[in-house]
N, C-alpha and C positions, 0 to 999 in steps of 0.2 A: 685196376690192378688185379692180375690173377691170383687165386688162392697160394698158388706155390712163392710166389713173388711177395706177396702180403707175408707170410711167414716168414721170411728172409729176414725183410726189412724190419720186422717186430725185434728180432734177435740183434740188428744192426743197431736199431734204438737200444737195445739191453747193454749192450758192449761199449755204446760211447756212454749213457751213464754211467757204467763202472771208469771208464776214463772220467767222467765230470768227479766223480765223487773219489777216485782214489786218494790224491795229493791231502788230503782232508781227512782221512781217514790213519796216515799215516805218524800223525801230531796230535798232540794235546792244547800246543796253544798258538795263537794266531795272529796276526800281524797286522789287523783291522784295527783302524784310527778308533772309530766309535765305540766299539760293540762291548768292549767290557768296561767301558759305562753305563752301557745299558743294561749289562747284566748284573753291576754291580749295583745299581738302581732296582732290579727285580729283586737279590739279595735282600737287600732293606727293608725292602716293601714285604716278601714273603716272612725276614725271621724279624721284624720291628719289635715286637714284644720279646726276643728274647734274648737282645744284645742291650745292656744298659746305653753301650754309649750310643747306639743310634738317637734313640729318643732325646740327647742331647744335641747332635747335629744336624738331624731330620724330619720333616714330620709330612707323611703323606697327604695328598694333596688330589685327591677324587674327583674327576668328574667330566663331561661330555666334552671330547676332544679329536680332532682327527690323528692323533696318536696315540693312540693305547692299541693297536692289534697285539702287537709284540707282547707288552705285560699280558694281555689277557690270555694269548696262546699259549703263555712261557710260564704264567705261574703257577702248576703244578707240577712242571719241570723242575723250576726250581726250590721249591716248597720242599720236594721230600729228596733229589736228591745235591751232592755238593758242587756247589757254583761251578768250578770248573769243566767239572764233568755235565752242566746243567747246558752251559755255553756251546760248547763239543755239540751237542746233540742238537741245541738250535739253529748251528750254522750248517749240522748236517743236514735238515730236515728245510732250510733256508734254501740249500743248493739242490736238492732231490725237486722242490716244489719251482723254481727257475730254470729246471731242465725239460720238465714235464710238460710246466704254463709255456715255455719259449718254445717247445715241438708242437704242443698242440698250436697253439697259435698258426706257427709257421706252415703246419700242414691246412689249416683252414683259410690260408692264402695261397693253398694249392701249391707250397712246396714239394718235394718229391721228397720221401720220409730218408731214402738211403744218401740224401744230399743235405738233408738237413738236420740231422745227428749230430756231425761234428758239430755244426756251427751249435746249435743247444748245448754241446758241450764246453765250447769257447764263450756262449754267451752265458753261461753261468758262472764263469773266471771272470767276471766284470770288475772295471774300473770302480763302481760304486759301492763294492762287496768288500773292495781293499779300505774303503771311507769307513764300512760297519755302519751305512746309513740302513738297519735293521728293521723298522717299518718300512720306509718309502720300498724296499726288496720285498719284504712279504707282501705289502700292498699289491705292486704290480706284478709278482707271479699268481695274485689268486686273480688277478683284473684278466692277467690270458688266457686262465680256465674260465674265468665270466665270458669274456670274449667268445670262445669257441659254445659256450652253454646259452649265450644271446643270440648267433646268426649261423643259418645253415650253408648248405656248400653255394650256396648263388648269394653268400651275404643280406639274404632278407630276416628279420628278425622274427624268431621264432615264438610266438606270442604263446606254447602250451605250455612253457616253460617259466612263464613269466613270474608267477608266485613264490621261483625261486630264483631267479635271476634280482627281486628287487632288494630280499634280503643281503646275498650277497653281495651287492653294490651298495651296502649300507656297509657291509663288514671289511670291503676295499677303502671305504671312504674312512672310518675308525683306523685304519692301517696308516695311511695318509692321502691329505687331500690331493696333493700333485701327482698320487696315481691314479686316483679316482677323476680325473681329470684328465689322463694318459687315454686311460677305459673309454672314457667319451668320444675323445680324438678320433682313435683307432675304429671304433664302430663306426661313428659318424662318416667317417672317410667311406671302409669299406662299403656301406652302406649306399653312397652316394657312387660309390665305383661299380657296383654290382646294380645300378640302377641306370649309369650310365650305358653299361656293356650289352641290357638287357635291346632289344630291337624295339619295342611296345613305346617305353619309357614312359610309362604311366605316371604323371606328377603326383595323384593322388596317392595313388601309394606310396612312393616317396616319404610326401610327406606324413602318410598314416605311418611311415617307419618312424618317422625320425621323431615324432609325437609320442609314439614308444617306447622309442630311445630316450626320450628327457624324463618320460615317467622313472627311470630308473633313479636322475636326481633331483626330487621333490623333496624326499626324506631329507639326503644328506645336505641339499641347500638349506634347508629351512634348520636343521641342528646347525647345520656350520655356524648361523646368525646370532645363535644365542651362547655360541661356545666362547669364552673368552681369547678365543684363537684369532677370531674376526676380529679384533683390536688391541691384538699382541703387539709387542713393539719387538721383544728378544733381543738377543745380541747382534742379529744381523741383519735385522730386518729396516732397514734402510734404502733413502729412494735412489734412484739412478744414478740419479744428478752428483748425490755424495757418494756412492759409491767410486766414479768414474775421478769424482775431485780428489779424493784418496789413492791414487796409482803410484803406484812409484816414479811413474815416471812425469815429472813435469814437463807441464808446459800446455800445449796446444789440446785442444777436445778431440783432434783427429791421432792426434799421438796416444792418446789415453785411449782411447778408440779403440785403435789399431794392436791396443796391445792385449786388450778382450777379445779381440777379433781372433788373436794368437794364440792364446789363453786354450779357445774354443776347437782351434783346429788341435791342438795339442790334446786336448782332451776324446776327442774322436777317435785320433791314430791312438791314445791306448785306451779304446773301451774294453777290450779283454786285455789283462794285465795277468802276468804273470810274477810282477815282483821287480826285475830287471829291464828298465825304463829304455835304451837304447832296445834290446831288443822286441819289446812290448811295439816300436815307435815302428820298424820293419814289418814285423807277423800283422798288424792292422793293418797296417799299409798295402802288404800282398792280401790278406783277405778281403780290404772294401774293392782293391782294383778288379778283384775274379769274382766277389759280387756285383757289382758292374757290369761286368763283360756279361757275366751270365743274364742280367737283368736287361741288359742291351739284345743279345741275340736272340735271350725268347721273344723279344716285341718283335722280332723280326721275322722267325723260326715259325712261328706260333699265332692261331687266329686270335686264340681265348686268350690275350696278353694281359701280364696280371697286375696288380691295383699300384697303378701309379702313384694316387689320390695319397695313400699313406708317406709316400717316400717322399713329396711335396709336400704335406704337413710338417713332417720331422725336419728337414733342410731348414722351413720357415720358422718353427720353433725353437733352434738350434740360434739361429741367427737372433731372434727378436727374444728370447725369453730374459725378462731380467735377473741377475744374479741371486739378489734376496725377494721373498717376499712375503708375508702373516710371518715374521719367526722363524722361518726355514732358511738355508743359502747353500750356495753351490748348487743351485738349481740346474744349471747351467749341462754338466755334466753327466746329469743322468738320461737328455733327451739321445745321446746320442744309442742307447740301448734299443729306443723305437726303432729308429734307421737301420741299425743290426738286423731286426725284425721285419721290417718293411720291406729292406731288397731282398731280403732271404725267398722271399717269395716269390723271386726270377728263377729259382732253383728248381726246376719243375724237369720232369721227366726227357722233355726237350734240349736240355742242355747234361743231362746225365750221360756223361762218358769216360771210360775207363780212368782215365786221364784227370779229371776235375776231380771224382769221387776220391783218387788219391793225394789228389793235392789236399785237398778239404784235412779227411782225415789223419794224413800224413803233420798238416800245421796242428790240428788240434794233439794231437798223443805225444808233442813236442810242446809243447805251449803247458801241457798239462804236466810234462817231466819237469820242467822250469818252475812250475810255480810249487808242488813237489818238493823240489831242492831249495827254493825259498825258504818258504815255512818251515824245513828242517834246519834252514844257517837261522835262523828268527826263534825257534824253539829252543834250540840250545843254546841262543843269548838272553832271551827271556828267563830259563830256567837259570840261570848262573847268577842273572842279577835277582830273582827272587830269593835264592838261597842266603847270596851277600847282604842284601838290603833289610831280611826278615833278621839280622843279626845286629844290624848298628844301628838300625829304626825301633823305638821303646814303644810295644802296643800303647794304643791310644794318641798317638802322636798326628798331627796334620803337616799332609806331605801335598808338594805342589812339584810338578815338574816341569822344565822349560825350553824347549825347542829349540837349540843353537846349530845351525843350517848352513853354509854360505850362498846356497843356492832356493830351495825349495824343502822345507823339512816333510814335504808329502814325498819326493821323489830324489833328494839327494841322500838325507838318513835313512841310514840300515845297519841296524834294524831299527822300526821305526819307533819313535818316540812317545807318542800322545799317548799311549795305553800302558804306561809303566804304573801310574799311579791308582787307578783302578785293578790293576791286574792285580797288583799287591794288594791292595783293599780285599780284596777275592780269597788271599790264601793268607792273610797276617790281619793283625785288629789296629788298621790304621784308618783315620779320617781322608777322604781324598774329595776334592769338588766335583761331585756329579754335575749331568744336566735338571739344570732344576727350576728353566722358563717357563713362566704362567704361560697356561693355558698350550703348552707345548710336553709336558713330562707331570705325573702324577704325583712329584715329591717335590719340595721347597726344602730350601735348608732353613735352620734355625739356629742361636745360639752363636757360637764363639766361631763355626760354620758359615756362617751366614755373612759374619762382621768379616773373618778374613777375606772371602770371594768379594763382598764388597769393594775393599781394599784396592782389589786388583781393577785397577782401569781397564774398561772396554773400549779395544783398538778394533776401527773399520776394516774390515777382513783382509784387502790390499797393500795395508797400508805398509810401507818398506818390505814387504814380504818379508822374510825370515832375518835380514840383515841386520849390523851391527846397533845401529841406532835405536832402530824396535827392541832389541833383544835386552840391551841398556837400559833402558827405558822398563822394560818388563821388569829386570831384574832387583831396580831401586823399589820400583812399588813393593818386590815382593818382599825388600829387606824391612820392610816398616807395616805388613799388612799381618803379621798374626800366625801364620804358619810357621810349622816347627821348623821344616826341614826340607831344603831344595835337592830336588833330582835336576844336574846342567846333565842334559843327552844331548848326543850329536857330534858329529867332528869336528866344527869350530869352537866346542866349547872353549877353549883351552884361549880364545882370541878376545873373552868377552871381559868385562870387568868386575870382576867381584864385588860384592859391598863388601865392608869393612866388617859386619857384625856376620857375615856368613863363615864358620867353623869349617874347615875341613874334615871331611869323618870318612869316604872312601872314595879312590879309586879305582872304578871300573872299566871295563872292556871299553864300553860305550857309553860311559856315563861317571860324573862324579857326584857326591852326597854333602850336601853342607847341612851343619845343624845354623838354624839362625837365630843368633843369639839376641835377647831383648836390645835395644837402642837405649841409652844411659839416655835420662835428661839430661838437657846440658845446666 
């Protein structure tokens, strides 16, 4: 690349992170399933000593786990300044650090930097960013700067670097283990691609790489062993077998099959999400087909054709990964963020034409207006019910919210639901059920905390999806488990069955408020 040209393209980079990062800059609050859990979890953890009632519902919970990147990055974010503004600033520095790890990467697969921008900028709008899965994300953006700080431009591992590559594949593995795990793949592959390509194909070296490459997990295997993670149970962490007998749909193991099988494709065509689910299912759809094409005519175009090896890992893990596993689920859909990555690296100066570069760019600065206009309709329903709910909600109180969907409450409700109850926890002094799985999150509940979540039965992640019977079924436990007061979100609310001891107290846009009142013996 000539100097004049390298300077272009620097500024080209500059321009689509200001597109990655606009939509996100123009809101306060966010629309992520997770993430103010986990910030509402850092909250506790940073002011424990100075809210009495945590120390009644909570009590920290220490120690060697492949999830704590997040708290540890995040706790003097949130320590000095206010939760919300602490969250803002993590998913700003969340989406800077996936736009940067997703370019470098792409370019160390010999992407063409003025073709690979937008996509870094679409693949920082991910489907997994809308879950707030806020480790497994930090994990695998510092895993692509590992990546690019492990192997040089011919993918041979760069051994002077090594004293600092093992630490940070210790600090990817603390992030989470299924990126630290991604990190492996990815090298492993290119490694194996860039030994294939070479003429020599010296086996020894080879294998002197890939002997390298496993020194990086000695540390993290041997903590993983002793972490209580390696015999988590969690909430979803369940085997196939039951996972698959849990479907909605009965009957036959090819029916049940087939519906994972769906599940998966579904989840591919929206790995950049913008919010709006039909159109998320189109904009995938024309970006994997033109990475394709482009991935197809550089093998064609092109002597030095680029690493297959990755694109056929991600396909094969895509297809075979199980749903849950140690504690974690929805495994499932975060492989396909690899694949985004892997064909990106057809995008080589070979297929750069007037033509592509605008297509590219042209989906992504639209894709980023969408999501943009999302989180601004999501802010101002957030904001209306924080105002309404901090009014008929009495501090101190434990609030539980419940999911009523007819469809998917990940992709039918909007705005979405799961983050009402933490979010409020954030700006008002209510109790709300964090994540609080050994050996998976740093805090345990305790107390009248502890008895209500118990309360609540653990339903295998499938099971009726969102529908009436589950929802039924949620709703009795929740009348007899101990919480004050129910948040029903969602547009079928209005279809479900009330228990008899839940109080009417408001409703809202998108949500109603029941106080629930004790259960008389009989």
């Amino acid at each position: 690349m000539h100097q004049g040209e390298f300077v272009t393209s620097r500024w080209w980079a500059i321009l689509f992170f200001a597109v990655a990062l606009a939509p996100f800059l123009l809101v306060q609050l966010y629309p992520f399933v997770d993430l103010y859990n986990h910030a509402a979890r850092l909250f506790v953890l940073t002011h424990f000593d100075e809210v009495p009632r945590f120390r009644e519902w909570y009590a920290p919970a220490w120690a060697l786990m492949p999830n704590l990147g997040f708290d540890l990055a995040a706790w003097p974010v949130f320590k000095w300044l206010p939760p919300l503004m602490a969250a803002k600033i993590s998913v700003l520095a969340l989406v800077s650090l996936m736009y940067w790890g997703g370019l470098a990467a792409m370019q160390l697969m010999r992407a063409d930097l003025r073709l690979a921008a937008p996509v870094a900028a679409l693949f920082s709008h991910n489907y997994v960013l809308g879950w707030g899965f806020i480790n497994f994300l930090l994990g695998f953006a510092l895993s692509l700067f590992l990546l690019r700080l492990t192997l040089d431009d011919d993918w041979r591992l760069v051994r002077r670097h090594y004293l600092i590559q093992v630490p940070l594949a210790f600090m990817v593995f603390l992030c989470h283990g299924l990126a630290f795990v991604f990190y492996g793949l990815m090298a492993g592959t290119l490694i194996f691609a860039g030994w294939w390509q070479r003429k020599d194909r010296n086996v020894r070296a080879l294998i002197t790489d890939g002997l390298w490459l496993a020194g990086h997990a000695l540390v993290p295997v041997a903590a993983f062993f002793v972490t209580r993670t390696a015999e988590a149970g969690g909430s979803y962490a369940v085997g196939v077998d039951r996972v698959l007998a849990t479907y909605p749909d009965a009957g036959s193991l090819m029916a049940r099959t087939m519906w994972e099988l769906k599940e998966r494709i579904v989840v591919t065509m929206t790995t950049v999400e913008s919010g709006f689910f039909v159109a998320d299912l189109v904009l995938n759809g024309l970006l994997f087909v033109a990475l394709l094409y482009a991935f197809v005519r550089h093998r064609k175009l092109a002597g030095n054709w680029p690493p297959l090896m990755p694109v056929i890992a991600s396909l094969l893990l895509l297809v075979t990964i199980p749903p849950n596993f140690f504690g974690a689920s929805y495994l499932e859909i975060r492989v396909p963020l690899l694949l985004l990555i892997a064909l990106t690296a057809g995008l080589t100066a070979a297929v750069r034409t007037r033509a592509f570069v605008a297509i590219l760019s042209f989906g992504a600065v639209v894709q980023s207006a969408m999501l943009g206009a999302f989180l601004q309709e999501s802010e101002t329903a957030y904001s209306e019910y924080l105002a309404e709910a901090s009014v008929v909600i009495e501090p101190g109180a434990l609030v539980k919210p419940i999911t009523i969907a007819p469809v998917n409450g990940r992709r039918d409700s909007l705005p979405r639901c799961q983050p009402i109850d933490s979010l409020l926890m954030l700006t008002h002094p209510v109790g709300a059920q964090l994540f609080t799985i050994p050996g998976q999150q740093p805090l345990q509940a305790v107390g009248e905390m502890a008895a209500a979540g118990d309360a609540m039965p653990s339903f295998p992640r499938y099971r009726h999806g969102f529908n009436q019977p589950f929802t039924n079924e949620k709703l009795k436990a929740l009348a007899a488990s101990g919480f004050d007061y129910a948040i029903l979100c969602g547009r079928a609310r209005g279809d479900a069955e009330i228990p008899a001891n839940f109080r009417p107290v408001l409703n809202g846009s998108f949500y109603d408020i029941y106080r629930i009142e004790p259960i008389s013996a009989p």
